[in-house]
C-alpha positions in Angstrom: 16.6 -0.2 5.4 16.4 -1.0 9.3 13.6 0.2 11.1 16.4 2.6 13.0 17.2 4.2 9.9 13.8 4.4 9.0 12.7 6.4 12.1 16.1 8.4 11.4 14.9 9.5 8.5 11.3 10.5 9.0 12.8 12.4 12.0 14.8 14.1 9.2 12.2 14.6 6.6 9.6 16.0 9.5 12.0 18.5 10.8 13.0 19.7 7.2 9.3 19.9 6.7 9.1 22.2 9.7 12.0 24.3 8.7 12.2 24.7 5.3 9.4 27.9 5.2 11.4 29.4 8.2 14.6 29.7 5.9 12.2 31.6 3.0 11.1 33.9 6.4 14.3 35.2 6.6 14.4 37.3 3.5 11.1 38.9 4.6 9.5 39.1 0.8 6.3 37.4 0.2 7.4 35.6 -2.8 10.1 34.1 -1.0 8.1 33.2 1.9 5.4 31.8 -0.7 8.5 29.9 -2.7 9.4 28.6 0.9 5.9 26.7 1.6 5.6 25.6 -1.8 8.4 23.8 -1.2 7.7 22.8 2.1 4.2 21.6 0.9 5.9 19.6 -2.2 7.9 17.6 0.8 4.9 16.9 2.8 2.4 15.9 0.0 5.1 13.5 -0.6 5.7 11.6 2.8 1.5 11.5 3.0 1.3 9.8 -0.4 4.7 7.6 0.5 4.1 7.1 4.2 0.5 5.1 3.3 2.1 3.0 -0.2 5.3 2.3 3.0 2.9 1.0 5.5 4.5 4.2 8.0 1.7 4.6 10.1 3.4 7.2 12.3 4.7 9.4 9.4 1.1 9.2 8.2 -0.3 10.3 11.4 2.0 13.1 11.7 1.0 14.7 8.4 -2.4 14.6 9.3 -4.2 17.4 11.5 -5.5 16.0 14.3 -9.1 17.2 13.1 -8.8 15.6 9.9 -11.6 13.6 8.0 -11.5 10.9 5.2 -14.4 9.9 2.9 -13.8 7.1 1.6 -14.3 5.7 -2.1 -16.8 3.4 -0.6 -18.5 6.1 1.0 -17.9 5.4 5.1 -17.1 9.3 6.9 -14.1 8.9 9.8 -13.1 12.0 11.8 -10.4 12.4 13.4 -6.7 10.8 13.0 -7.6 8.6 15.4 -10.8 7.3 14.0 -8.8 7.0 10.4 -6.0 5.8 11.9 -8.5 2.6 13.2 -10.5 2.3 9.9 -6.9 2.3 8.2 -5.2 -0.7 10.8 -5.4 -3.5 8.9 -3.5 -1.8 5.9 -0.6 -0.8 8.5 -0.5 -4.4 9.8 -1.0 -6.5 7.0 1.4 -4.5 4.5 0.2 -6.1 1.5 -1.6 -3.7 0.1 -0.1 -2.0 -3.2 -0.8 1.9 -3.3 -0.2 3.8 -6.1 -0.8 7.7 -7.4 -0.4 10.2 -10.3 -1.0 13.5 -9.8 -3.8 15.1 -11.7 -4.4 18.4 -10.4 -2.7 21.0 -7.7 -3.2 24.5 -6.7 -1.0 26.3 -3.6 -2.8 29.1 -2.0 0.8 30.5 -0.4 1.3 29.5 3.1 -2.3 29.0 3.5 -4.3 26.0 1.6 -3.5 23.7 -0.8 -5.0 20.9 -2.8 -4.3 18.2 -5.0 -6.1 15.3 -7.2 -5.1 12.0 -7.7 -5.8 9.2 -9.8 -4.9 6.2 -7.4 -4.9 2.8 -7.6 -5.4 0.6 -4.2 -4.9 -3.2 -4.8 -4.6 -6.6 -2.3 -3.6 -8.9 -5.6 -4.0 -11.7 -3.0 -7.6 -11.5 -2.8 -8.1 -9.8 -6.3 -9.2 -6.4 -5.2 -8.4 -3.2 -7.3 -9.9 0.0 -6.5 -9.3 3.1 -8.9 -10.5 6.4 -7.8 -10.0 10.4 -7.8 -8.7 11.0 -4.4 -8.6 14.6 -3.8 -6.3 15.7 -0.2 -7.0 19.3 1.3 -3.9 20.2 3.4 -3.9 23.7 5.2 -0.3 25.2 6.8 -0.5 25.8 10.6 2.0 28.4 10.7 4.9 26.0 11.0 3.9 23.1 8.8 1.6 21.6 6.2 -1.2 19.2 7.7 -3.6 16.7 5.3 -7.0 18.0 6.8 -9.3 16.0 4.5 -9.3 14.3 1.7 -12.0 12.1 -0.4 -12.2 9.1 -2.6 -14.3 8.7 -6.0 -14.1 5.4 -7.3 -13.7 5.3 -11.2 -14.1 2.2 -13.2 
């Protein structure tokens, strides 16, 4: 895929993103509206986990609330996309890094919170590193779309 379709796409998927709870609006019923961001949130949990294993630093920035903090499995704090966005360079450069998730756990609060747990697996097979680890994300909705506000690693062995 060409880096024009790429950026076609993630154009695409973001303004889906945006729009799908405005469609379950219309009908005016809290389940519907509820129905609406659940799928809306299913969408954006998915281009945070992809964006990061695809080395799509901008779709992984724009899922991420500006205020939003990482704990890392090894323990180091960043704040702020910008600050995780540095920490988190040398895996957009160097795209070699495999990334891989299962879901363990997931609960939707409606349009408000939501949260899910992953077992994940980050490797760099050329230098023999494999990290496993719980990685739970926090997102919250800001009215218009879902945002990954924080999220935490737990290494496993």
């Amino acid at each position: 895929m060409t880096q024009r379709h790429r950026t076609l796409l993630r154009s695409l998927l973001l303004t889906a993103a945006t729009l799908l709870p405005l469609a379950a609006l219309a009908g005016d019923h809290d389940g519907d509206r509820a129905r609406g961001c659940a799928r809306q949130f299913e969408l954006a949990q998915r281009m945070d986990m992809e964006s990061f294993r695809d080395y799509d630093a901008e779709t992984f920035r724009a899922v991420h609330d500006e205020r939003a903090i990482t704990v890392f499995a090894s323990g180091a704090v960043r704040t702020g996309i910008d600050s995780i966005m540095t920490t988190l360079a040398s895996h957009f450069a160097n795209r070699e890094a495999l990334w891989s998730w299962t879901e363990v756990y997931r609960v939707v609060d409606g349009c408000n919170s939501a949260f899910i747990l992953y077992e994940t697996v980050y490797e760099i097979p050329r230098i023999g590193y494999r990290q496993r680890a719980y990685t739970g994300v926090t997102y919250s909705h800001d009215g218009h779309r879902w945002l990954a506000i924080a999220d935490q690693g737990t290494p496993l062995p």
